[in-house]
C-alpha positions in Angstrom: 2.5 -12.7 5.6 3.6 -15.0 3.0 3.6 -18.9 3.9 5.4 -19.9 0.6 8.8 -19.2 -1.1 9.9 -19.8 -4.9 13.3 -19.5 -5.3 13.9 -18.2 -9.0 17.6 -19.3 -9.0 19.5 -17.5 -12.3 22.8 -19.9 -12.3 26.1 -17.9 -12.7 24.0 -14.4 -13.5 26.7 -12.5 -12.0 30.0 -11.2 -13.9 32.7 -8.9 -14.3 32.2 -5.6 -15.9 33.3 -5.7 -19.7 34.8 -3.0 -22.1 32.2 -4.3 -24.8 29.7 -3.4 -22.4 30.7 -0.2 -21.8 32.4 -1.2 -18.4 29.4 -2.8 -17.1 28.4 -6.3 -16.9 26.0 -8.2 -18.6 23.6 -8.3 -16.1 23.8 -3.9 -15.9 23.8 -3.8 -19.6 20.2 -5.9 -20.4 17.2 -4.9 -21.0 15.4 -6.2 -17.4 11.8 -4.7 -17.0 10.8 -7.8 -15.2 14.0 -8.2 -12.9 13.7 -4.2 -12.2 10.4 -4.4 -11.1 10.5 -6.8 -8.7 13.4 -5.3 -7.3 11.6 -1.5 -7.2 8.7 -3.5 -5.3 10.7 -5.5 -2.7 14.1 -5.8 -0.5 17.4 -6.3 -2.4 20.8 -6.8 -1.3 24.1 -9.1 -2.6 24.2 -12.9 -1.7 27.9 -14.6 -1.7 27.1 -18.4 -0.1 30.5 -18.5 1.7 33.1 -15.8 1.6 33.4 -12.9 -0.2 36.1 -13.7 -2.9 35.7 -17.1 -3.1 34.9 -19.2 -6.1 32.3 -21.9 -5.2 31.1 -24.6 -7.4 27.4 -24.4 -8.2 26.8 -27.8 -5.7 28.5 -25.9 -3.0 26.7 -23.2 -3.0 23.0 -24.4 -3.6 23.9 -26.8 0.0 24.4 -23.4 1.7 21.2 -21.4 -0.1 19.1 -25.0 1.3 20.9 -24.4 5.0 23.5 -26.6 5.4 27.3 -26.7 6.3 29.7 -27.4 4.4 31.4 -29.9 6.8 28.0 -31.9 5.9 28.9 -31.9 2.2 29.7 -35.4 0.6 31.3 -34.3 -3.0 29.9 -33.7 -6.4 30.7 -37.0 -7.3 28.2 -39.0 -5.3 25.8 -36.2 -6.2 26.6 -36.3 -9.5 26.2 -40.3 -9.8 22.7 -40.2 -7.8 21.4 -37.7 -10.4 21.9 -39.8 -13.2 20.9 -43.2 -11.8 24.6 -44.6 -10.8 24.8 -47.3 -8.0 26.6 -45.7 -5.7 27.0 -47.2 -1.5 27.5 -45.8 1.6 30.8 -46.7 1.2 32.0 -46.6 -2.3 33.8 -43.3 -3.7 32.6 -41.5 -6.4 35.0 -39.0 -8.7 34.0 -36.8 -11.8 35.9 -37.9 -14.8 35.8 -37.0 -18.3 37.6 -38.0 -21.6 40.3 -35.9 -22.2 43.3 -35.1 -24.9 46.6 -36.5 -23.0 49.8 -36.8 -24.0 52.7 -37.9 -22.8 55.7 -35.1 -22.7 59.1 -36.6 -20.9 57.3 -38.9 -18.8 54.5 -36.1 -17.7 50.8 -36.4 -18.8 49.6 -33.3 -20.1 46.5 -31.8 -21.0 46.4 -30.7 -24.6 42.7 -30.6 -24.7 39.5 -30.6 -22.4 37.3 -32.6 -23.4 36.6 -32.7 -27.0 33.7 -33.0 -28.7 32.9 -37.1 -29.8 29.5 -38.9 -30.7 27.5 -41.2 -29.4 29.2 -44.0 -31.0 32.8 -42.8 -30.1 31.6 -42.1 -26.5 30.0 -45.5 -25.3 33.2 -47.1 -27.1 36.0 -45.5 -25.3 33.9 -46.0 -22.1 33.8 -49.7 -22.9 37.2 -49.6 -22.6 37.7 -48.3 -19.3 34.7 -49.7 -18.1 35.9 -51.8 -15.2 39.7 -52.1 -13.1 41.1 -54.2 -10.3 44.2 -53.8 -8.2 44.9 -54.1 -4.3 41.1 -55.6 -3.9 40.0 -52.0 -5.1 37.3 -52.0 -8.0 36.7 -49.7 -10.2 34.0 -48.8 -12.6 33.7 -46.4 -15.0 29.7 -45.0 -15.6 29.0 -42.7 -18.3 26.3 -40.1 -17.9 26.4 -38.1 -20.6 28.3 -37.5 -23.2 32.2 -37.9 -22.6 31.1 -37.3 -19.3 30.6 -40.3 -16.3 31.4 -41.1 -13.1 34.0 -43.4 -11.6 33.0 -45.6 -8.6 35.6 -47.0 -6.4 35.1 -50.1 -3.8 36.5 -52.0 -1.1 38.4 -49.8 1.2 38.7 -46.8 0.5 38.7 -43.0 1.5 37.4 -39.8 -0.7 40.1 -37.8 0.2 42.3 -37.4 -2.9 43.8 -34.7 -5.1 42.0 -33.7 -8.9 44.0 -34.4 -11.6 42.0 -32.2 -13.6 44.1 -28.7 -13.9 40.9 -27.0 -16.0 43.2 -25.7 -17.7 45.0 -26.9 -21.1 48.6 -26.5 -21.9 49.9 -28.2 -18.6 50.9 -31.4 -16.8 47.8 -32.6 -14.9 48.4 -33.2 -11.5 49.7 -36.1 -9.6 46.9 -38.1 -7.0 48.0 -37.6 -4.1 46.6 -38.2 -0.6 44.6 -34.8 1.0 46.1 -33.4 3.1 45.9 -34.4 6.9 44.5 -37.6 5.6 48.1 -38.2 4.1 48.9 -40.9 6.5 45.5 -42.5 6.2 45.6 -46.4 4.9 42.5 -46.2 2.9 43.2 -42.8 1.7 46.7 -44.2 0.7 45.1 -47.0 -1.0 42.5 -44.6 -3.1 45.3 -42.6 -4.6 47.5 -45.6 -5.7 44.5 -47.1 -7.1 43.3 -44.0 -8.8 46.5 -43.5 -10.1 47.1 -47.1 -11.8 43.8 -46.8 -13.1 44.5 -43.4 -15.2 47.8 -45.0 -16.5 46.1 -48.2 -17.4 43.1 -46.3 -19.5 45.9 -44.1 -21.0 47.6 -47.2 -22.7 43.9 -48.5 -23.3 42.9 -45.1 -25.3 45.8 -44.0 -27.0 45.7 -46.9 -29.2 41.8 -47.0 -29.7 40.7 -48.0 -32.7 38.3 -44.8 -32.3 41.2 -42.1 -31.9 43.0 -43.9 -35.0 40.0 -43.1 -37.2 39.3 -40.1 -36.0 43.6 -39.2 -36.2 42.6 -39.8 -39.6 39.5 -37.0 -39.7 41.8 -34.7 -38.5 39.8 -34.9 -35.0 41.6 -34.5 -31.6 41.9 -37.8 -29.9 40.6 -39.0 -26.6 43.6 -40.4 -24.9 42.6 -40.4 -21.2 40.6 -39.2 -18.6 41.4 -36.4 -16.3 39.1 -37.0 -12.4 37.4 -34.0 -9.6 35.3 -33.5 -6.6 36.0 -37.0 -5.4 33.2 -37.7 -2.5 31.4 -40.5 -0.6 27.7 -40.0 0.6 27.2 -39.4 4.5 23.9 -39.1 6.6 22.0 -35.5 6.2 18.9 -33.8 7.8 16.5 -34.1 5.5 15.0 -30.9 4.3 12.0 -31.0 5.9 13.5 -31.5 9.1 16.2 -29.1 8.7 13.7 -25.9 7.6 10.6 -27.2 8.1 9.7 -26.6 4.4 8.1 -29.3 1.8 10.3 -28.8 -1.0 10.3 -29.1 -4.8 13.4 -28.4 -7.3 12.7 -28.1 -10.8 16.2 -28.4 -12.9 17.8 -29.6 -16.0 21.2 -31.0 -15.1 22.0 -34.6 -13.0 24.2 -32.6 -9.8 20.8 -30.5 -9.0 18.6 -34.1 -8.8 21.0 -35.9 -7.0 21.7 -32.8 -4.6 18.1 -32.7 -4.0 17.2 -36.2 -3.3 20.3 -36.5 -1.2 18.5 -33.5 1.0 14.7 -34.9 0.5 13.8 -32.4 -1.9 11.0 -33.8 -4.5 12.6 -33.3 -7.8 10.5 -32.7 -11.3 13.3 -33.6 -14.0 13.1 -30.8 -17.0 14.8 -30.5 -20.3 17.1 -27.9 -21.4 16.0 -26.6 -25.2 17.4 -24.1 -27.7 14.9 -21.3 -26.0 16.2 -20.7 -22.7 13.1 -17.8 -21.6 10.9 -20.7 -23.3 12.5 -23.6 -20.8 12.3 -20.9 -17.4 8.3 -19.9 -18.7 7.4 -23.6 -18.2 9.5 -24.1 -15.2 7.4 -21.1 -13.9 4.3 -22.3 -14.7 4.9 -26.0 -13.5 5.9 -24.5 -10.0 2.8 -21.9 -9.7 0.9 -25.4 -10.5 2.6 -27.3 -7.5 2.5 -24.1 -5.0 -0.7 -25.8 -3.5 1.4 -29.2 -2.6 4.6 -27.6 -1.4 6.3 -24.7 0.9 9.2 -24.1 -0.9 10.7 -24.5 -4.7 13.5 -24.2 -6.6 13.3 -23.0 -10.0 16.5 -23.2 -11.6 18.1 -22.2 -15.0 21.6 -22.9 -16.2 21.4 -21.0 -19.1 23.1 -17.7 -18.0 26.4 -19.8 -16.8 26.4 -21.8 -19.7 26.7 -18.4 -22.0 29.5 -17.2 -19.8 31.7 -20.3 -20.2 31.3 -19.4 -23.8 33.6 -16.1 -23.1 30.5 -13.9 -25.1 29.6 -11.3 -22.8 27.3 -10.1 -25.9 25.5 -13.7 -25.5 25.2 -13.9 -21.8 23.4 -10.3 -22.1 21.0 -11.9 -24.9 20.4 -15.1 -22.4 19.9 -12.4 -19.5 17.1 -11.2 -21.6 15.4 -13.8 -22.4 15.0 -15.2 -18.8 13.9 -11.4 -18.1 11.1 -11.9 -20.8 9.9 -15.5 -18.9 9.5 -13.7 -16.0 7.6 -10.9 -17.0 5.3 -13.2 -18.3 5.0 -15.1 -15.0 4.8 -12.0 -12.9 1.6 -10.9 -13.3 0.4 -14.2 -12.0 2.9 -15.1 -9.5 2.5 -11.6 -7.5 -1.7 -12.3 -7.6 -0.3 -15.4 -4.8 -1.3 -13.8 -1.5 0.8 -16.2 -0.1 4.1 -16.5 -1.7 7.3 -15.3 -1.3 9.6 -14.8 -4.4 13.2 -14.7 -4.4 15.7 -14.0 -6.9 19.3 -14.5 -7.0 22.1 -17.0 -8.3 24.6 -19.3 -6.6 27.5 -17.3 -8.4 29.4 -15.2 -10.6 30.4 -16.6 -13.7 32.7 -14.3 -15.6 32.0 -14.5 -18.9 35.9 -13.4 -20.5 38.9 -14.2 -18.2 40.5 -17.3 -17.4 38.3 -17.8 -13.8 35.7 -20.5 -14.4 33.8 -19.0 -11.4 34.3 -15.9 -10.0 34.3 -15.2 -5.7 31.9 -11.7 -6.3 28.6 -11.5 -4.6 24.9 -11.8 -6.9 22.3 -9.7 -6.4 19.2 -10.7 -4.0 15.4 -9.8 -4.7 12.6 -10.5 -2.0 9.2 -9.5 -2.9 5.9 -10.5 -1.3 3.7 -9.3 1.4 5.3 -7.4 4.1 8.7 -7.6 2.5 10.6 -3.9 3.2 10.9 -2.0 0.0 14.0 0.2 -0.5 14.9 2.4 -3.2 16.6 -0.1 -5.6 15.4 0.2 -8.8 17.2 -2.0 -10.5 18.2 -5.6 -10.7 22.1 -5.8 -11.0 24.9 -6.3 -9.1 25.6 -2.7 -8.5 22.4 -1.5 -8.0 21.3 -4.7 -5.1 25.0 -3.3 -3.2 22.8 -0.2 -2.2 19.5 -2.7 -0.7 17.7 -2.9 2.1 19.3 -6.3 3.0 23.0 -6.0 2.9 25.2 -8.5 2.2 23.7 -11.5 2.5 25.9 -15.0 3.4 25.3 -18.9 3.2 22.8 -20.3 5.2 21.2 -16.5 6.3 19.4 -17.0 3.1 17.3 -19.8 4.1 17.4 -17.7 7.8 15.7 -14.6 5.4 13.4 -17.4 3.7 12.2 -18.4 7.1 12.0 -15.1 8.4 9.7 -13.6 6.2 7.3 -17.0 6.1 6.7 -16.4 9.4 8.7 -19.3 10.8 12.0 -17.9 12.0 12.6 -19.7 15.6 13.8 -17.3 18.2 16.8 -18.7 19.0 18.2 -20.3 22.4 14.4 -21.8 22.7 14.8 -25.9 22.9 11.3 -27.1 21.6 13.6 -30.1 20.4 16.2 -31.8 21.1 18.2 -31.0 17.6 18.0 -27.1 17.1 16.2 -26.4 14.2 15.7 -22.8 12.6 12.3 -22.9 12.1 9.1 -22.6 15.0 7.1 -24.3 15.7 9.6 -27.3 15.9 8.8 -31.0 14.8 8.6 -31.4 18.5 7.1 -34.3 20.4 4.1 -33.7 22.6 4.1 -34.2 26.3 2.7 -36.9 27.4 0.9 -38.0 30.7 1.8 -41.1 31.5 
């Protein structure tokens, strides 16, 4: 019985079907030896972490696949600012923003374009700008991360429950901040939206006249009049990992939400760069986690690249990218199924439809388990289609980590009280009894 699991997670792998595929989707339509193979050797099924049809955000749904509720969520934004190094306290409020082309139609800020391309140079100037805002004791700072990218941290009484006024989609008004919904009433939530709200007006008339748009008005370059704001959140107190599954864990990613995600939960975290060469980047993210199997129970080997593609809108490219990863792991396979010990699982947080105005799509991803003693059906494939007809149904939220556990030996029967916090895992992190 396996006593390890590596979690090969393919970000936004799954699709729609597309005519210049021949109806299928880009997953059906590669060239997968590797993906097949584990799949003809091991248990497959479809994984959706919440409910069927629903979109989720890729921060959503990795809290689920680690075994947590979503009541116990705190936002992207905190996530977002602990992953790139942002100061962020127990009780300040962190939003997503982003530098964006506004305008001003009749009195309406509309979005005429997300988030243009700028340099360096352009990028930590218009920050500068907005870099810091007072009103009603509230403070707010403005952190870049990357790119036209930051975080905005607001402090001194105030809530996290506030409406986006990023639409994600151009050609419209953005939408008003406004007070969420049974929190309408709420003084500090009151207070947040009023704040947020004279804040965006006050970096409008900051940008529109910035030096940097007026030279890039004359390049013939889109300017970067304001900032639209999403996934406000404040950080709360969490289980750590290894209390909630009774797992050491390890996450090997590229991108600032999956480090600050993991820390917030306890994980370790290895940082890793993104390169041109996607099956390159997901070779050595295999190999570094083979070399750290001995210090840890469970990892997390991630790769963007397969969502990235698919926000392109190239179906053709997120084949290519499909391919590639497929290569990675055939070269890791031999290696990884010598483990006696080790569980390997393979599946994505979402579907990321790669034509279509959906930035994330709600259909399931296929699921691969392979390892000792793992069931094998008659899938022979690795695809959406092909998982549907697996040996482990439909698989939802935190029943992955249940599967995880399961299969390690370490699924607790359930009703038994070794603690006095149920835990999913046996033996629990129980105290001995004593004789006093």
């Amino acid at each position: 019985m396996p006593r390890k699991c590596m979690l090969i997670l393919l970000d936004g792998v799954g699709d729609h079907a597309h005519e210049s595929l021949g109806h299928k989707t880009p997953l059906q339509a590669a060239d997968t030896p590797a993906l097949d193979r584990l799949a003809t050797l091991g248990a497959n099924g479809l994984y959706h972490p919440a409910a069927l049809g629903q979109a989720l955000p890729s921060e959503l749904a990795h809290f689920a696949m680690f075994g947590y509720d979503p009541e116990d969520f705190p936002g992207r934004g905190p996530l977002e600012a602990l992953g790139a190094g942002v100061d962020v306290g127990p009780d300040d409020v962190a939003v997503l923003a982003h530098f964006a082309c506004l305008s001003d139609r009749g009195g309406e800020l509309w979005l005429d374009l997300d988030a243009p391309e700028a340099d360096e140079g352009e990028a930590r100037a218009l920050a500068a700008a907005v870099g810091a805002f007072e009103t009603e004791g509230v403070e707010i700072r403005f952190a870049r991360t990357q790119g036209t990218h930051g975080v905005l941290i607001l402090r001194g009484g105030v809530s996290p429950f506030v409406t986006d006024t990023n639409p994600m989609r151009t050609e419209c008004p953005i939408p008003e901040v406004l007070p969420w919904g049974i929190h309408t009433a709420d003084p500090e939530t009151r207070r947040a939206a009023r704040a947020l709200k004279r804040f965006l007006v006050w970096a409008h008339g900051r940008l529109k006249d910035h030096p940097v748009n007026a030279r890039r008005a004359q390049a013939g370059l889109p300017p970067l009049t304001g900032l639209v704001t999403q996934r406000a959140g404040r950080l709360k107190p969490i289980r750590p990992f290894r209390q909630q599954n009774g797992l050491r864990g390890l996450s090997l990613a590229s991108a600032p939400v999956y480090w600050g995600l993991c820390a917030h939960l306890g994980l370790d975290v290895r940082r890793v760069a993104d390169t041109e060469d996607p099956g390159w980047d997901l070779a050595e993210r295999l190999r570094l986690a083979r070399e750290a199997l001995p210090r840890y129970d469970f990892i997390h080997v991630h790769t963007k690249a397969p969502d990235e593609a698919a926000h392109r809108k190239d179906p053709l490219a997120k084949r290519a990218v499909i391919e590639s990863l497929d290569r990675a792991i055939g070269e890791a396979l031999g290696a990884l199924a010598e483990e006696p010990d080790l569980l390997l699982a393979v599946t994505a947080d979402h579907s990321t439809p790669s034509s279509g105005p959906l930035v994330h799509s709600g259909d399931a991803v296929p699921l691969a388990l392979f390892g000792p003693g793992v069931r094998r059906d008659a899938v022979t494939r690795y695809d959406e289609v092909s998982a549907a007809q697996g040996a482990l149904g439909c698989v939802r939220g935190k029943e992955l980590m249940y599967l995880v556990l399961n299969h390690l030996g370490l699924s607790k029967l359930a009703g038994t009280r070794d603690t006095p916090w149920d835990q999913p895992y046996w033996p629990g992190d129980y105290q001995p009894f004593r004789l006093e």
